[in-house]
Backbone atoms as SQL, in Angstrom:
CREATE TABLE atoms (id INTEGER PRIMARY KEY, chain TEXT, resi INTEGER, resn TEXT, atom TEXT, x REAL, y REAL, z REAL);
INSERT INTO atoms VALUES
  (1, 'A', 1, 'UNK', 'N', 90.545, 95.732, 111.609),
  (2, 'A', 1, 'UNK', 'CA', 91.586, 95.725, 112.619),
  (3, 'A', 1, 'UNK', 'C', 92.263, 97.094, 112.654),
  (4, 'A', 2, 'UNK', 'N', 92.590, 97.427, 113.494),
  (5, 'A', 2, 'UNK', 'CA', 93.190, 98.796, 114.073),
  (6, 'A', 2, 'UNK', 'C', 94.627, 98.964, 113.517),
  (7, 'A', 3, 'UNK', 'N', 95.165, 99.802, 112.767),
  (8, 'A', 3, 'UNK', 'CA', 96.517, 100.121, 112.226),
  (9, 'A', 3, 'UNK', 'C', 97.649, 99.978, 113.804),
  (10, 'A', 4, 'UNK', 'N', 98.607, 100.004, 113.649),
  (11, 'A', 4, 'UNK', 'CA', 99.364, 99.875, 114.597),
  (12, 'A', 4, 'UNK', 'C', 99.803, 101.054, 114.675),
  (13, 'A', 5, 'UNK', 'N', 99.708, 101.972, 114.839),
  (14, 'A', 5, 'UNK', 'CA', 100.053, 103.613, 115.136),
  (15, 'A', 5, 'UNK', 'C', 98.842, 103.686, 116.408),
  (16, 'A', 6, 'UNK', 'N', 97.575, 103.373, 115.465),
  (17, 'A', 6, 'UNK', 'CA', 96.709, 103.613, 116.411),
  (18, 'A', 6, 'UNK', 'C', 96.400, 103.173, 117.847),
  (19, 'A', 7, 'UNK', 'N', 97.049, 101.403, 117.677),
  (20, 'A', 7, 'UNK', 'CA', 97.554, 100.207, 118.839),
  (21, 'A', 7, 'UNK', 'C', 98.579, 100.927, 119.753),
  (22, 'A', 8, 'UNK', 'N', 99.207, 101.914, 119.632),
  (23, 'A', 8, 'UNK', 'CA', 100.721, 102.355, 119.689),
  (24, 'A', 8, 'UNK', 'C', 100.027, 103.136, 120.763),
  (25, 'A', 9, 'UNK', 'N', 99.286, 104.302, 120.033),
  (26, 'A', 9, 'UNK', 'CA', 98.711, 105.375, 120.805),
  (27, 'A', 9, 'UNK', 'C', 97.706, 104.869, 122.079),
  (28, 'A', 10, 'UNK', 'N', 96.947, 103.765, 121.755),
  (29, 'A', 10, 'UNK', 'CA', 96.299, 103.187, 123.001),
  (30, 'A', 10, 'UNK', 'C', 96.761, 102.904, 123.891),
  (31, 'A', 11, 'UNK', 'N', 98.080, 101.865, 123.417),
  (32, 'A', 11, 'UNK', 'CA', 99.138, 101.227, 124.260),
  (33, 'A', 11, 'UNK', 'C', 99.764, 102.713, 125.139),
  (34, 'A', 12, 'UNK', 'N', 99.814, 104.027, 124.847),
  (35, 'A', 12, 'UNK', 'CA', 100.363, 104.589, 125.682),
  (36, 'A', 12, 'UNK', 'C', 99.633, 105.391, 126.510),
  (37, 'A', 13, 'UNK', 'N', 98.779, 104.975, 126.139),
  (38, 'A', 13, 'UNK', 'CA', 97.520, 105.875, 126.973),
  (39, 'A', 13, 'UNK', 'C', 97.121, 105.043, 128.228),
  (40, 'A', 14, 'UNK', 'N', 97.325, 104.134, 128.271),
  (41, 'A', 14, 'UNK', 'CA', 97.066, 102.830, 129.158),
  (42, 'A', 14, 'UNK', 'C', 98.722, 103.006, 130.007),
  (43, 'A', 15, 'UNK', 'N', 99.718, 103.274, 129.427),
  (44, 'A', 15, 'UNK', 'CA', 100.844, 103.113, 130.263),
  (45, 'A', 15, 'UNK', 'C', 100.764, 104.201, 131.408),
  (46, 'A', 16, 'UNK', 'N', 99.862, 105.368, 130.765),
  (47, 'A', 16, 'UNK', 'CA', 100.104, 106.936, 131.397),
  (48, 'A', 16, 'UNK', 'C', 99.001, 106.583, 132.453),
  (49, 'A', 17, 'UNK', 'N', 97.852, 106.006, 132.523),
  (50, 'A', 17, 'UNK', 'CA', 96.885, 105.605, 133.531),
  (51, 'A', 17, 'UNK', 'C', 97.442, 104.634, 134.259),
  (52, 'A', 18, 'UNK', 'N', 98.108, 103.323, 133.989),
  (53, 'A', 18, 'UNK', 'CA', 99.045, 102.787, 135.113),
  (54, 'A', 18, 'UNK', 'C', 100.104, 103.562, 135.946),
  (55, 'A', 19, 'UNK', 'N', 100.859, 104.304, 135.190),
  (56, 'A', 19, 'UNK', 'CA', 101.716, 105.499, 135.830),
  (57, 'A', 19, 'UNK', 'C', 101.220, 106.254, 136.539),
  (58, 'A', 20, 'UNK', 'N', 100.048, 106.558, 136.580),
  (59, 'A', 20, 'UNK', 'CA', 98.872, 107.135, 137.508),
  (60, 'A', 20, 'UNK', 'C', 98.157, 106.237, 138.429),
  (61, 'A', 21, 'UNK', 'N', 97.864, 105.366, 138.566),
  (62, 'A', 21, 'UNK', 'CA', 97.366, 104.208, 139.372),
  (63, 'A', 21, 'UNK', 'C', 98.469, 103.865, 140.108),
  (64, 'A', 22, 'UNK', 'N', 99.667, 103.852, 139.933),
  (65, 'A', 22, 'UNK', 'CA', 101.187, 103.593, 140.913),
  (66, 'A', 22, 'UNK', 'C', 101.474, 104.874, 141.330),
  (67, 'A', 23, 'UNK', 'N', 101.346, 105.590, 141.423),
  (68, 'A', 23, 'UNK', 'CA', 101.370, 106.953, 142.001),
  (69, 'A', 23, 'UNK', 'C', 100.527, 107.144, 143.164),
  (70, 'A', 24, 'UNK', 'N', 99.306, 106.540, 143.401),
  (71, 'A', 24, 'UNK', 'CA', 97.641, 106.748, 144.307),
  (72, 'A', 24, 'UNK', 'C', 98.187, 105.702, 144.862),
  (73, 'A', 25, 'UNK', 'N', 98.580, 104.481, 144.046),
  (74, 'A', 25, 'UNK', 'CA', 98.808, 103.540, 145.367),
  (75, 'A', 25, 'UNK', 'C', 100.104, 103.589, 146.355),
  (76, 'A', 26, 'UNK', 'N', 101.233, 104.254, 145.655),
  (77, 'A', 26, 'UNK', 'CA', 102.297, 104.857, 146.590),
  (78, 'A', 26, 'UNK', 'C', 101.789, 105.854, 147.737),
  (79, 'A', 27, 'UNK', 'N', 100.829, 106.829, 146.595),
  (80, 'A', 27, 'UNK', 'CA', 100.675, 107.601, 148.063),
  (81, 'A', 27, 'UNK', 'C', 99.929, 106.943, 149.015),
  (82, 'A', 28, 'UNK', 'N', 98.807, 106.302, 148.814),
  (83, 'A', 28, 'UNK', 'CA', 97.638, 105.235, 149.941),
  (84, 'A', 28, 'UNK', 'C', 99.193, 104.771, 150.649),
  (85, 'A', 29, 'UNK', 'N', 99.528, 104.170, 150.585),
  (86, 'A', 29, 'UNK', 'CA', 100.718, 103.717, 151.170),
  (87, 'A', 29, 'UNK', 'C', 101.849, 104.087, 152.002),
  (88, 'A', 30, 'UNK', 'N', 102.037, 105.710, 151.399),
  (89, 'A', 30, 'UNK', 'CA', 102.778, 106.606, 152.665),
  (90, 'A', 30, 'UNK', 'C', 101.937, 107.209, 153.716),
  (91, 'A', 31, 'UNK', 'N', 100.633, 107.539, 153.188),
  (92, 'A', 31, 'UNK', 'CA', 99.718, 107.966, 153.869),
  (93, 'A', 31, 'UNK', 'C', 99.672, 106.717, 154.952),
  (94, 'A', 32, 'UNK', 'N', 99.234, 105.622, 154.710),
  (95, 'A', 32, 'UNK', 'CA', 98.725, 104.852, 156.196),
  (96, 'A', 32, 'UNK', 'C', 100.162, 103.716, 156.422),
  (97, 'A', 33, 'UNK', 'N', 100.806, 104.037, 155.690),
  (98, 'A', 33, 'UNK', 'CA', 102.528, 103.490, 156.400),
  (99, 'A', 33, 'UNK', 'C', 101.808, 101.946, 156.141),
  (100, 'A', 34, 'UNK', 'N', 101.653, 101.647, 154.901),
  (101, 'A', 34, 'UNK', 'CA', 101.231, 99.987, 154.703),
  (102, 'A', 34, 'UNK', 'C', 102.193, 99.653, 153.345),
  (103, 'A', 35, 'UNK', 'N', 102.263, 99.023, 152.866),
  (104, 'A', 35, 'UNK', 'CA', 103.252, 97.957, 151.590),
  (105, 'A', 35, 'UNK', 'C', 102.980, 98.790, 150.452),
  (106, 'A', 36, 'UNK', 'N', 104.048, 99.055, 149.689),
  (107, 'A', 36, 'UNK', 'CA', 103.304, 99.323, 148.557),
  (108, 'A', 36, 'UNK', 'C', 104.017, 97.987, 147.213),
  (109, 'A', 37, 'UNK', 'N', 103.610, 96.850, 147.651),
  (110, 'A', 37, 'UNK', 'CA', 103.707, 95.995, 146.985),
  (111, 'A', 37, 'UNK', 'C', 102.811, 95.680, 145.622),
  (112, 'A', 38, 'UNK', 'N', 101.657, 96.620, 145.555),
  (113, 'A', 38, 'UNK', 'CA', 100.916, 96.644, 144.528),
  (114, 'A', 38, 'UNK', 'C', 101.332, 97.708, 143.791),
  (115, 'A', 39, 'UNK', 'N', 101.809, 99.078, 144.345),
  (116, 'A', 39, 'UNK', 'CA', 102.027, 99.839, 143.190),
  (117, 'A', 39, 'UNK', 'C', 103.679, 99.198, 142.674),
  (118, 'A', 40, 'UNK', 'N', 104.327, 98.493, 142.923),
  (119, 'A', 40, 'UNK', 'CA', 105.648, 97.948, 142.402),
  (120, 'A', 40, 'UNK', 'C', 104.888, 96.927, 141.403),
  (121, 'A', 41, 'UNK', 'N', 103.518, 96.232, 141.512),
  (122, 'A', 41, 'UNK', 'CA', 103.163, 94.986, 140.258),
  (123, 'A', 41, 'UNK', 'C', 102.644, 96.794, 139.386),
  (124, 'A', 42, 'UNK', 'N', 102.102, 97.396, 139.768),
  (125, 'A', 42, 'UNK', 'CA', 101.211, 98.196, 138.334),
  (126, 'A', 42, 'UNK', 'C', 102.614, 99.051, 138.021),
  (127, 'A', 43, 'UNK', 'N', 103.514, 99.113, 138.572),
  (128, 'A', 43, 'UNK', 'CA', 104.853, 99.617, 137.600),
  (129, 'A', 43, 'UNK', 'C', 105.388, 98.590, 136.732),
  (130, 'A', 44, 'UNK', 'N', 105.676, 97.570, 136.959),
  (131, 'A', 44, 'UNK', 'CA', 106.112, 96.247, 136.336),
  (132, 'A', 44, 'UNK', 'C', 105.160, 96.340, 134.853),
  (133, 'A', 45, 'UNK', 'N', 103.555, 96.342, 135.166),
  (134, 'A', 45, 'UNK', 'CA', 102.973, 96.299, 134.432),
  (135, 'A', 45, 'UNK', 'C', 103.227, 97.447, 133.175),
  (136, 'A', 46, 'UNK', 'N', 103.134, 98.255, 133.739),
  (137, 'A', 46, 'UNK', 'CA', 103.476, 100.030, 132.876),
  (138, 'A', 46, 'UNK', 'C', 104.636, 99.399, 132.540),
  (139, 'A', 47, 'UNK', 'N', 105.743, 99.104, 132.591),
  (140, 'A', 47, 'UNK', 'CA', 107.133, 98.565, 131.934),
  (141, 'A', 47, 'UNK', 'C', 106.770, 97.966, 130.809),
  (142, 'A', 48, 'UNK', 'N', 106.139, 97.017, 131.100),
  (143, 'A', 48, 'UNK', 'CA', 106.117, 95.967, 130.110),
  (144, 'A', 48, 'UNK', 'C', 105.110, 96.587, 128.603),
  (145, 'A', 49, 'UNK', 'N', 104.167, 97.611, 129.536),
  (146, 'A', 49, 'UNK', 'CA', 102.984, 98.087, 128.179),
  (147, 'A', 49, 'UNK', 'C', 104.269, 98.738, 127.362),
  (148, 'A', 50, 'UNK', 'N', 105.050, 99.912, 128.247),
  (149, 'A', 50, 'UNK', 'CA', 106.188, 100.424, 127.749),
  (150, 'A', 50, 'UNK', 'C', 107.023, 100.129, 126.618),
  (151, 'A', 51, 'UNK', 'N', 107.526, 98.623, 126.824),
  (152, 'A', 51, 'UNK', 'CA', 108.455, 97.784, 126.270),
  (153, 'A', 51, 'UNK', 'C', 107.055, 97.569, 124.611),
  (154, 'A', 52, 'UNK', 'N', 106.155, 96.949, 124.873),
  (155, 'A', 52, 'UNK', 'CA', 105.306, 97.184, 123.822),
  (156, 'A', 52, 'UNK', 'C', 105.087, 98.282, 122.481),
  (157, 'A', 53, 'UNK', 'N', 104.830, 99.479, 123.477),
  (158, 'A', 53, 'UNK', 'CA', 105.249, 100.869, 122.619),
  (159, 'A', 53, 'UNK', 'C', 105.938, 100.682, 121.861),
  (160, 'A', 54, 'UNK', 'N', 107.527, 100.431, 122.811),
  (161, 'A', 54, 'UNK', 'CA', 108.663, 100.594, 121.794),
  (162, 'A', 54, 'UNK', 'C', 108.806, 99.783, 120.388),
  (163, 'A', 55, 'UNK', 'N', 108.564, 98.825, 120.304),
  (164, 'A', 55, 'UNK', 'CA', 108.415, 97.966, 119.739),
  (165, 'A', 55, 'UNK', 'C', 107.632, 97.897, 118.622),
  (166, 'A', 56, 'UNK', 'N', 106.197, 98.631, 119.038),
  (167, 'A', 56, 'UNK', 'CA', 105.556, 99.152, 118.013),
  (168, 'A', 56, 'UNK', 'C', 106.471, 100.639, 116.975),
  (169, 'A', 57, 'UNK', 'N', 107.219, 100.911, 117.685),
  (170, 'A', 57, 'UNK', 'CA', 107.424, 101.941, 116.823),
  (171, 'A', 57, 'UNK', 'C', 108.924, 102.062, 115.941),
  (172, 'A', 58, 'UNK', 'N', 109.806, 100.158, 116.442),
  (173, 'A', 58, 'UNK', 'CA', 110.766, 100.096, 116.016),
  (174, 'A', 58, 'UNK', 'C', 110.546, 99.704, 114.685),
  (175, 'A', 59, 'UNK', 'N', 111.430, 99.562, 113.996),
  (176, 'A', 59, 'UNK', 'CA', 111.395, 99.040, 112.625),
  (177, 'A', 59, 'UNK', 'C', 111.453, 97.542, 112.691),
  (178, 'A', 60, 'UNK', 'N', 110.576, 97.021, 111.779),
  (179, 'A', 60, 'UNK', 'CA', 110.484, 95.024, 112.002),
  (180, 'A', 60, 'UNK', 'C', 111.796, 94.887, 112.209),
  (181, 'A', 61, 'UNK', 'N', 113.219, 95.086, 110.992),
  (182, 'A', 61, 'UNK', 'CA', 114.514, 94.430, 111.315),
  (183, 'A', 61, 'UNK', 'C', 114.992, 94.447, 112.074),
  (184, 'A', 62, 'UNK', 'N', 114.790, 96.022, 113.056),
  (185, 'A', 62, 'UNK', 'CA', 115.845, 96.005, 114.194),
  (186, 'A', 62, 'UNK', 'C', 115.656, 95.279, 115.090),
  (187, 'A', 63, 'UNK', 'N', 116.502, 95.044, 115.989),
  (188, 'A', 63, 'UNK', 'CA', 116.741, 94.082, 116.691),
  (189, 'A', 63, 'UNK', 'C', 116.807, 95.042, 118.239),
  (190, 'A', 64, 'UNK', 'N', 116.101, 94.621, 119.200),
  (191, 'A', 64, 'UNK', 'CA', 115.825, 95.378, 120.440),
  (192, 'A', 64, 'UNK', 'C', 117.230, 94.943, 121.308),
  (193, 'A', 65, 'UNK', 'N', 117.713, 95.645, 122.165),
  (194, 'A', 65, 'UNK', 'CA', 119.033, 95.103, 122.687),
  (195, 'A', 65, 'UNK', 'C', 118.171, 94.302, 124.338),
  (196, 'A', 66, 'UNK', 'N', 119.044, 93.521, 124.171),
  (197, 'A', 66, 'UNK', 'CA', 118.788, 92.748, 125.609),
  (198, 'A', 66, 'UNK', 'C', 118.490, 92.829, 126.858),
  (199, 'A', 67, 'UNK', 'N', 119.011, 94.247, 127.086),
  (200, 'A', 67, 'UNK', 'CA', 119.216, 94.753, 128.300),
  (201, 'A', 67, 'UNK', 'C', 117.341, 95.912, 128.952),
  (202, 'A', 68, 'UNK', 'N', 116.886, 95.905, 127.162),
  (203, 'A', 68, 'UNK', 'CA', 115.689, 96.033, 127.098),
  (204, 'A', 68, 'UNK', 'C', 114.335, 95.544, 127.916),
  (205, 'A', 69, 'UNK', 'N', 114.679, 94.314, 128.055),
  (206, 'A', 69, 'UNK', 'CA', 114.162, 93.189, 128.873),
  (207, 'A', 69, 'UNK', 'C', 114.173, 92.650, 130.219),
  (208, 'A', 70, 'UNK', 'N', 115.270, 93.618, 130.761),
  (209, 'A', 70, 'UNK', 'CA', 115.970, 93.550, 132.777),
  (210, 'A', 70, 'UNK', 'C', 114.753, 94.257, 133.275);
């Protein structure tokens, strides 16, 4: 099984290619003046890998604040 540093580093490598995939679909989107209701789910998504990261790199005791989670 993979150390969690290493989980950490994947996990952000995947956030930086969603952050890039919501970017192409914003622009597809200004370009032909259509929704960009999909690049708002692959940001959601990048949030949440985000929220993961952090987590990986907090200490077990601490306690994440709430507002973490909006």
């Amino acid at each position: 099984m993979a150390d969690l540093e290493e989980l950490r580093a994947r996990l952000e490598g995947i956030a930086d290619e969603l952050a890039d995939a919501a970017l192409d679909r914003l622009r597809e989107a200004a370009a032909t003046g259509g929704d960009a209701a999909e690049e708002r789910a692959i940001t959601r998504a990048r949030r949440a890998v985000e929220r993961a990261v952090h987590l990986l790199k907090a200490p077990v005791a601490e306690e994440v604040p709430e507002e973490f989670f909006d």
